[in-house]
C-alpha positions in Angstrom: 10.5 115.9 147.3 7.9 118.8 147.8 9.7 120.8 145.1 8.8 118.2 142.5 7.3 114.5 141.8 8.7 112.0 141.3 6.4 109.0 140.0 8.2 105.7 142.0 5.5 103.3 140.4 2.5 104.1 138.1 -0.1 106.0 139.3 -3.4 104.6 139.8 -6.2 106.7 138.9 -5.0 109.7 140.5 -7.9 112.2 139.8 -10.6 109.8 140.8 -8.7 109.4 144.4 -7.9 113.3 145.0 -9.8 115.2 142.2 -6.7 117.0 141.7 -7.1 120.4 139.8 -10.6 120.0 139.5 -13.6 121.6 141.6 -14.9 118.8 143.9 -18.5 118.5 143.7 -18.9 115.9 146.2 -17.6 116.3 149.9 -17.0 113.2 150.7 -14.5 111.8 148.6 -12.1 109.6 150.9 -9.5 107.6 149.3 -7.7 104.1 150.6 -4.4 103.6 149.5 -3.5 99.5 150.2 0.0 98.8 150.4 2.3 102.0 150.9 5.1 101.7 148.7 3.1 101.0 145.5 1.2 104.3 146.5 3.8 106.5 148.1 3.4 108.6 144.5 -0.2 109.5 145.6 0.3 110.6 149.4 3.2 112.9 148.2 0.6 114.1 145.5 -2.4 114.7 147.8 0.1 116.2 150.2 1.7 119.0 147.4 -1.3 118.9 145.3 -4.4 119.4 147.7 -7.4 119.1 146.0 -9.3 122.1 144.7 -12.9 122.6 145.8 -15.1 125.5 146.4 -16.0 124.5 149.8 -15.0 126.2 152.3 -12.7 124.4 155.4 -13.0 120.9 153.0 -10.7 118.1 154.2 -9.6 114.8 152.0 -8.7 112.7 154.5 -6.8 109.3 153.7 -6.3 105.8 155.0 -3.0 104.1 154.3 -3.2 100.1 155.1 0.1 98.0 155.2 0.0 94.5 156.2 3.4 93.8 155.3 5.3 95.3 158.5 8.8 93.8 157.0 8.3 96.2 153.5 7.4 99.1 156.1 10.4 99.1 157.9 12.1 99.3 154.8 10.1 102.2 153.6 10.9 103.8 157.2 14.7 103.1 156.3 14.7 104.2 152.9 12.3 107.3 153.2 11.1 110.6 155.3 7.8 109.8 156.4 7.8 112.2 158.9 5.5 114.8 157.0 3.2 112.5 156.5 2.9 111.4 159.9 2.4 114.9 160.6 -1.0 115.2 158.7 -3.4 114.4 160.6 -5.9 114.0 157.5 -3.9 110.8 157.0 -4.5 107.9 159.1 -1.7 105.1 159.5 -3.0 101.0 159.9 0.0 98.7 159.5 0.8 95.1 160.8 -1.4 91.8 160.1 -4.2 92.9 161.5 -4.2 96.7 160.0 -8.1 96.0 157.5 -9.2 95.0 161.6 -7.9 98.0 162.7 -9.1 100.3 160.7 -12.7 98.9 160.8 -12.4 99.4 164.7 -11.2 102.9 163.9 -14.5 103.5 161.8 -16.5 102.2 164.1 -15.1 103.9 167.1 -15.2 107.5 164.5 -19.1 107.5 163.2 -18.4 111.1 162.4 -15.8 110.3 159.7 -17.2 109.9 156.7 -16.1 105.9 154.9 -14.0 106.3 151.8 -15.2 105.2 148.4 -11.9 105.1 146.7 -9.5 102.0 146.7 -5.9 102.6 145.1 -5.5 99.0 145.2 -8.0 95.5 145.3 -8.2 94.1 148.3 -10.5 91.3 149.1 -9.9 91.5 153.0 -10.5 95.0 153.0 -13.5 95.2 150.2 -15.6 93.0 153.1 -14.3 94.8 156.1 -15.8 98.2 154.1 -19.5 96.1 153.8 -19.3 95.2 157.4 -18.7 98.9 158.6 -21.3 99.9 156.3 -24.0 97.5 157.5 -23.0 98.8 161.3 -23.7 102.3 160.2 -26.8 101.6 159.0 -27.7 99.7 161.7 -26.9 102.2 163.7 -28.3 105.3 161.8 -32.2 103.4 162.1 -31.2 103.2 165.9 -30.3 107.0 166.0 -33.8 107.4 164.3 -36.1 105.6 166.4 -34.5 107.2 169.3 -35.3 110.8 168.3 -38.8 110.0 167.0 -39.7 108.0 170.2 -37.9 110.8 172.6 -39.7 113.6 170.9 -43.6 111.8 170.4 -46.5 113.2 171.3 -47.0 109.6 173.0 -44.4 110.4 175.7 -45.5 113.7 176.5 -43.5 115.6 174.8 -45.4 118.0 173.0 -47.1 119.0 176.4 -43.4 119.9 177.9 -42.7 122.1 174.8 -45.9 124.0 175.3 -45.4 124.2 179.6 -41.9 126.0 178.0 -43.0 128.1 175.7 -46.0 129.4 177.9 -43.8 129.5 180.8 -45.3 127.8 182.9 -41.9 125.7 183.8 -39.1 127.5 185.7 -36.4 125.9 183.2 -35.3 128.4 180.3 -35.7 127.8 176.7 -33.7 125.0 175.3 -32.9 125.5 171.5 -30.8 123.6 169.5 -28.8 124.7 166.9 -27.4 123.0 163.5 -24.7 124.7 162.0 -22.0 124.1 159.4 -18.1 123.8 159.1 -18.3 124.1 155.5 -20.2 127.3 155.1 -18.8 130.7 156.5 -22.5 132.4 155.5 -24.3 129.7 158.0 -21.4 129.4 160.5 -21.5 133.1 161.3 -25.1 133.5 161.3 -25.7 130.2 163.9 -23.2 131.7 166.1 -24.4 135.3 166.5 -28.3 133.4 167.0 -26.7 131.4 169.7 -24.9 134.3 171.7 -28.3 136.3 171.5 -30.1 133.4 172.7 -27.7 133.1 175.5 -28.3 136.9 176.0 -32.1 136.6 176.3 -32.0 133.5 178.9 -32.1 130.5 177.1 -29.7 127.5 177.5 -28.3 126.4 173.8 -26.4 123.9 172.3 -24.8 123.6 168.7 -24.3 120.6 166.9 -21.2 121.4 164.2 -18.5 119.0 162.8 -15.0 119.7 164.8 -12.7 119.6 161.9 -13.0 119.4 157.8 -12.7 115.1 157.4 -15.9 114.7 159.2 -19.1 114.6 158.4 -22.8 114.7 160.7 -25.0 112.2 161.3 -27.8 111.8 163.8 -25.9 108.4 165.1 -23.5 110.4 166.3 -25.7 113.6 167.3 -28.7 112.2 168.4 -28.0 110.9 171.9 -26.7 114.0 172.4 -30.2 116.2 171.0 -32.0 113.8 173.3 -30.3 114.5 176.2 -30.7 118.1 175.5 -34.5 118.0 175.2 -34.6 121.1 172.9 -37.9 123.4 173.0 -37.0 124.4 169.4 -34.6 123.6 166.5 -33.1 126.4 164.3 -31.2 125.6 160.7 -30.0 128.0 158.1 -30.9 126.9 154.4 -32.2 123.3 155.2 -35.6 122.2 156.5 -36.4 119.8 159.5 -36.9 116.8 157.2 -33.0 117.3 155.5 -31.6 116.8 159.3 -32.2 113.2 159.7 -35.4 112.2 159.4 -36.2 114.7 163.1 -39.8 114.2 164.0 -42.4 117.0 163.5 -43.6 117.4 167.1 -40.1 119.2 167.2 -40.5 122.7 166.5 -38.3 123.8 164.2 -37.3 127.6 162.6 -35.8 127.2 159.2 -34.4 130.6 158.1 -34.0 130.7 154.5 -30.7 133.0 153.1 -30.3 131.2 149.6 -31.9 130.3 146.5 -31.3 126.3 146.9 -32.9 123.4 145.0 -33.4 121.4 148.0 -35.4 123.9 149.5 -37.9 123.7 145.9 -38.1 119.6 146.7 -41.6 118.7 146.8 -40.5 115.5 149.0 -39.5 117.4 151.7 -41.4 120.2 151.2 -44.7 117.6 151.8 -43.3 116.5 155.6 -43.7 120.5 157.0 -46.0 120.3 159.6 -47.8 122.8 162.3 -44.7 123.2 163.9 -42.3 124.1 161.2 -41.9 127.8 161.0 -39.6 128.9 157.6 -38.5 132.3 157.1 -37.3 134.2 154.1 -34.6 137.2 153.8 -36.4 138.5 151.2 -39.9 139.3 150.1 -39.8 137.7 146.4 -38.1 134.2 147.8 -41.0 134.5 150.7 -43.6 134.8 147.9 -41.9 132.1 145.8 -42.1 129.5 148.8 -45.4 130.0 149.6 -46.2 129.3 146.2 -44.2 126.1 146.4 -46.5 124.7 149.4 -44.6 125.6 152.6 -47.3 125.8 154.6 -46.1 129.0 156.8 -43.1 131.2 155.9 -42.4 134.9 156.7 -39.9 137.7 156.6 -37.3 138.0 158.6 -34.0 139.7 157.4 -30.3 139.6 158.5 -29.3 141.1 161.9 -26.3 142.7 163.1 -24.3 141.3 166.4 -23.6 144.5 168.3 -20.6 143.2 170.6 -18.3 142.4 167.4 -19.6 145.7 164.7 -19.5 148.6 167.3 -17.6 151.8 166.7 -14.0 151.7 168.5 -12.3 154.4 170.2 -8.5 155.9 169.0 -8.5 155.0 165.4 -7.0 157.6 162.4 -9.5 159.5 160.4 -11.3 157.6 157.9 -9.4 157.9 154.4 -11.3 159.4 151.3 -11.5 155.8 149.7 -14.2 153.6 148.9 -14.2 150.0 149.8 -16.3 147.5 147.8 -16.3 144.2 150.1 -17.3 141.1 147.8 -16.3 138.1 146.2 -15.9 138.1 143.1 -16.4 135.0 140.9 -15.9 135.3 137.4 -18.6 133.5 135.8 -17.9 130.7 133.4 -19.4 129.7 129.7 -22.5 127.2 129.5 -21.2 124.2 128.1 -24.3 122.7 126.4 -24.8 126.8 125.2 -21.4 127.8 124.1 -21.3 131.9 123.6 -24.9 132.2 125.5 -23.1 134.0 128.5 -20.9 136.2 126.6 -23.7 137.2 124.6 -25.6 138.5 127.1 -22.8 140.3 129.0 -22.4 142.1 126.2 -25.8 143.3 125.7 -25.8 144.3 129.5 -22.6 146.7 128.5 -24.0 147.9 125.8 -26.9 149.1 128.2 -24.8 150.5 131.3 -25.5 150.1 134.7 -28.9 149.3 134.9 -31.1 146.7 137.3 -31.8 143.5 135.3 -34.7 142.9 136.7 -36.9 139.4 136.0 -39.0 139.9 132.9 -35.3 141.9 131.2 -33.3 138.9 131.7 -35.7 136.9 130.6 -35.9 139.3 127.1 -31.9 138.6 127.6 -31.9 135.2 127.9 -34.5 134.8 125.4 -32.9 136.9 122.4 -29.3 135.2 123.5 -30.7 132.0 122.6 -32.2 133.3 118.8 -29.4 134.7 117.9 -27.0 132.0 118.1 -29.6 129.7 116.9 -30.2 127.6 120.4 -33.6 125.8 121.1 -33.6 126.0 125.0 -36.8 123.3 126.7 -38.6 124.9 129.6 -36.8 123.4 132.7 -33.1 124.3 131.2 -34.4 127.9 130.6 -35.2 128.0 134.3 -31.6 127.2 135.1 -29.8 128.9 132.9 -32.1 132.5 134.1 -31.2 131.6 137.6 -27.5 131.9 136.2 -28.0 135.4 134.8 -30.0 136.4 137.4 -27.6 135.4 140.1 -24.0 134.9 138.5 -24.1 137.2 135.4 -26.0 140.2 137.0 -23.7 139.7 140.2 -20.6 139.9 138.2 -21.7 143.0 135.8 -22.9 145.0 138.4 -19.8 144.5 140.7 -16.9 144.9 137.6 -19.7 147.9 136.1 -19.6 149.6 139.6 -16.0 149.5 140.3 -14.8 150.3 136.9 -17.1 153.4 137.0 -15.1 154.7 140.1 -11.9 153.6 138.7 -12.4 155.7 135.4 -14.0 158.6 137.6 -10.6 159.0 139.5 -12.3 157.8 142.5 -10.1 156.4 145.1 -10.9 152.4 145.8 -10.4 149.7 147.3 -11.8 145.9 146.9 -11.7 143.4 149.5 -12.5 139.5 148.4 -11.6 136.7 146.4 -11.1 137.3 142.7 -10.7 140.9 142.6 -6.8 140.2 141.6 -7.5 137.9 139.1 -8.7 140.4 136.9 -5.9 142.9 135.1 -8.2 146.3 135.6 -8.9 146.1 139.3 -5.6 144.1 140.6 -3.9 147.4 141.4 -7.3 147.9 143.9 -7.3 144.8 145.1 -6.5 144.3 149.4 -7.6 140.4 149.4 -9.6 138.7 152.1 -10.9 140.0 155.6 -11.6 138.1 158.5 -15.3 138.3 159.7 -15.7 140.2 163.4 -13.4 142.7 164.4 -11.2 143.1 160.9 -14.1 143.7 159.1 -15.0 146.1 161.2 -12.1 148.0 161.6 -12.0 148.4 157.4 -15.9 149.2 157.9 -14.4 152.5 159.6 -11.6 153.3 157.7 -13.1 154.1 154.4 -15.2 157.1 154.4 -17.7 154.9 151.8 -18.6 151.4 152.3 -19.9 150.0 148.8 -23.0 147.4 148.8 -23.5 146.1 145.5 -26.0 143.2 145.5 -28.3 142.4 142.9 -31.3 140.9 145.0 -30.9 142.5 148.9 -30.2 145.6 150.3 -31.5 144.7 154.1 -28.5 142.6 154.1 -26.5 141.9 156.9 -23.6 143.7 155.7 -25.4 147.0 155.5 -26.4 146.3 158.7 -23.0 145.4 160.4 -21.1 148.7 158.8 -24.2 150.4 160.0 -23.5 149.1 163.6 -19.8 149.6 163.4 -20.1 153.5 162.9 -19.7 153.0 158.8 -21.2 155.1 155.9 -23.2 152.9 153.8 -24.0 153.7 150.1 -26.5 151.0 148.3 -27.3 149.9 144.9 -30.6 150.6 144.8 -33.7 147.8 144.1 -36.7 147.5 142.7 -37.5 145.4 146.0 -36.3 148.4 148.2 -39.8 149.8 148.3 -42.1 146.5 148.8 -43.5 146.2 152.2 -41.0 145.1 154.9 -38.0 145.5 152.3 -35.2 148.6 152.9 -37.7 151.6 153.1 -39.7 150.4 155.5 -36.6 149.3 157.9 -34.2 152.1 157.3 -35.0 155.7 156.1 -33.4 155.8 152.6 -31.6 159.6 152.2 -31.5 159.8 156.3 -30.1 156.1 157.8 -29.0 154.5 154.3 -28.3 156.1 151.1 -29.0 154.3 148.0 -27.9 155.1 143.9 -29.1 154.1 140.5 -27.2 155.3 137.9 -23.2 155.8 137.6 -23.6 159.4 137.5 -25.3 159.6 141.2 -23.4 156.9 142.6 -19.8 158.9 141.6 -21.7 162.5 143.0 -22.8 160.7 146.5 -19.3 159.5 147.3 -17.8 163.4 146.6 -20.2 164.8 148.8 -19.4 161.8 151.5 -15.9 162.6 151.1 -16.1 166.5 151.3 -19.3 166.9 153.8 -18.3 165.3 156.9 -21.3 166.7 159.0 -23.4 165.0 156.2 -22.0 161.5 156.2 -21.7 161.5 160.3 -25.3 162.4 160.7 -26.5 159.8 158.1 -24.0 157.1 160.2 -25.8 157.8 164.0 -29.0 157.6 162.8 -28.4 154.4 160.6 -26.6 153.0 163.7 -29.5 153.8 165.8 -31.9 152.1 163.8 -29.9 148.9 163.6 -29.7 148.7 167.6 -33.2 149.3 167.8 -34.5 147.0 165.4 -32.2 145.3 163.4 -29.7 143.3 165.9 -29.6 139.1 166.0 -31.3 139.2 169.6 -34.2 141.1 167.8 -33.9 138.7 165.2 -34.0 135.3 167.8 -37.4 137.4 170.2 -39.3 137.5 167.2 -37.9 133.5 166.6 -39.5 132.3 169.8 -42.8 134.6 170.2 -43.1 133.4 166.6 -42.7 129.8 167.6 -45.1 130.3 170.9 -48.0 131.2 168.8 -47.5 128.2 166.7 -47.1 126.2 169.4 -49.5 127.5 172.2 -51.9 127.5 169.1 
């Protein structure tokens, strides 16, 4: 029953078939269950019990197989199968020839990814997985020759790119887009690039999985790429050589959001060519790429989509709150380390709100590791500072910033995850808001939109609340005055304001909340700015003229 389980036989290893209660690393953990009754126990478990990952829109899909069609009809007779003919993450194969069945249904799916669980031995079933396998490959190499023979320079190809980007062919752009179901962050962005490109002319497509049990592949996107005969490819935190093995004579824009280890892989980074253009969101990751050998990357922050963040007639004044919209994740203790993160949070309290910048976590992580006697080698060090930098500065100036208000008397709210797992700010906390028109709408009515992050200011949030007739106020950076950082897109004090300390951060939002003409004339000419310069068809004009001088080069 859903309102408890019952274990009918004995379980097989149930957390290595549905990771239950534990954060799935790996997304593409399918399970098999052969032979229904002796593993009823796990559907109803995956089915009350879903596992718990991280990942956003993540799917376990599984495969029940029943040869024995007399012992089903008994189950039918005997039990409610109903909801679980209802999910379609499960997949039924019952009679004789069910193994057959569902190695036609694998080969007939290529997107969906092949289990690599069995709750239960088969024999039959172990061989029909190696034959499905061996197709796949099979198939994959296909997928690959195609794409590196349909985009060669030996077929002319690299001449038709160059007729397109010079214009000297009547057909429009064709770009390409690879996006993600499993990431809001690269989902969003691909699909305000692709209505600007749509805006300026150009004919698009998007290659995106349709539901969470699938996976891509190019043997089941590349027919379709080639058909398309793209001018240019554009990916959000991978680079050409991560999307199946696509040939360099494709130009491709990689735009960089994320400090990722795939992006540091020499491997990859070693099969950039003249036509792969990266870009950065901010100045010290562009800096740290070109260091690593990518052999062109430039700036290019977040935009804002103008038809979804615009101010909207009829609404109630905006109320003397301030909203703080952000996740927040509660970071966890190092294992190998134990007490090196709680250390170092406490030193950060002990020194207020203050930018942690580089060389101080580095004093941080450094005294941490003395003082509770820890020898740390060179490459663990470099994690465990991206931790601090990233998780433990996050988290401190998020809880710092909030509880500041809080103790000020300052009305808040805080939109996000987490924010009501934690006793002090669960009164504050308003949950989740849909991106688009929600987030908007609470862009508008709170008289103070917080931006706390401890890397980026020229972020597309600022930039949406800008659009959307909101009042930003900014944690300030040490990268806001570095050439092409906040400063030099948005006049700090007259578009965006920014604060450093508790003390100015608690005075700006009184005078936003009692100085009306103030905050309105800060909000038009922040919103003008963002129009002008800061919007995604900006962003996807400088994308191609970028790519044309590449190319035409």
């Amino acid at each position: 029953s859903r309102g408890g389980i019952t274990a009918l036989t004995a379980l097989p290893d149930i957390h290595q078939c549905f990771a239950l209660g534990t954060s799935v690393r790996k997304a593409d953990h399918w399970g098999v269950l052969f032979g229904t009754v002796r593993h009823l126990d796990v559907l109803l478990n995956a089915l009350v019990f879903p596992p718990q990952t991280n990942i956003p829109n993540w799917e376990e899909a599984v495969y029940v197989v029943e040869r024995d069609l007399s012992l089903f009809r008994q189950l039918l007779r005997s039990t409610d199968l109903v909801p679980f003919f209802r999910e379609e993450r499960i997949a039924w194969f019952v009679g004789e020839d069910a193994d057959a069945d569902l190695g036609a249904f694998a080969d007939a799916n290529p997107e969906c990814v092949l289990w690599d669980t069995l709750a239960g031995i088969d024999l039959r079933l172990m061989k029909a997985h190696k034959e499905i396998v061996v197709k796949r490959q099979t198939s994959y190499a296909r997928a690959i020759n195609h794409l590196e023979s349909s985009f060669a320079r030996a077929n002319g190809y690299d001449v038709q790119v160059r007729d397109h980007f010079a214009r000297r062919s009547t057909r429009p752009l064709h770009v390409a887009f690879f996006s993600s179901f499993f990431t809001r962050v690269v989902r969003y962005c691909i699909a305000d690039l692709r209505r600007a490109a749509e805006s300026l002319g150009m004919e698009t497509m998007e290659l995106i999985e349709r539901r969470g049990t699938e996976r891509l592949s190019p043997a089941t996107w590349g027919d379709k790429l080639v058909a398309f005969q793209p001018d240019m490819f554009v990916i959000v935190d991978r680079l050409r050589p991560h999307i199946g093995n696509l040939p360099p004579t494709l130009p491709t824009v990689s735009w960089i959001q994320d400090e990722l280890p795939w992006l540091d892989d020499p491997a990859f980074i070693s099969q950039l060519g003249p036509w792969d253009l990266a870009y950065s969101i901010a100045t010290p990751l562009m800096e740290g790429y070109r260091k690593k050998g990518y052999p062109r990357v430039e700036l290019l922050h977040m935009g804002a989509n103008p038809t979804l963040y615009a101010p909207t007639d009829g609404l109630p004044p905006p109320t003397d709150e301030v909203a703080l919209i952000t996740n927040l994740a509660t970071p966890g203790e190092s294992r190998a380390y134990p007490g090196l993160f709680a250390w170092i949070l406490a030193r950060m309290e002990e020194r207020g709100l203050g930018r942690t910048d580089r060389a101080y976590a580095e004093q941080l992580l450094g005294d941490a590791a003395r003082a509770l006697g820890y020898t740390i080698a060179d490459e663990e060090f470099g994690r465990l500072l991206y931790v601090v930098r990233m998780d433990l500065e996050i988290y401190f100036d998020r809880t710092q910033t909030a509880s500041a208000l809080i103790r000020a008397g300052v009305p808040i709210v805080l939109y996000g995850h987490g924010w009501g797992d934690v006793a002090e700010f669960r009164p504050y906390a308003r949950g989740t808001v849909a991106q688009g028109h929600d987030l908007c709408r609470v862009y508008q009515r709170h008289k103070v939109v917080l931006h706390v992050n401890a890397l980026l200011n020229m972020h597309q949030r600022v930039l949406e609340c800008l659009a959307s007739g909101g009042f930003v106020l900014a944690r300030s950076s040490p990268t806001d005055h570095l050439s092409g950082e906040l400063a030099s897109c948005l006049e700090i004090g007259a578009e965006v304001v920014t604060y450093s300390t508790a003390e100015e951060l608690i005075e700006t939002v009184r005078r936003a909340f009692a100085d009306e003409p103030w905050r309105q004339g800060i909000i038009r000419a922040g919103r003008r700015r963002v129009l002008a310069e800061h919007t995604y068809k900006n962003r996807m004009q400088r994308m191609v003229d970028d790519l044309a001088g590449m190319v035409l080069a």
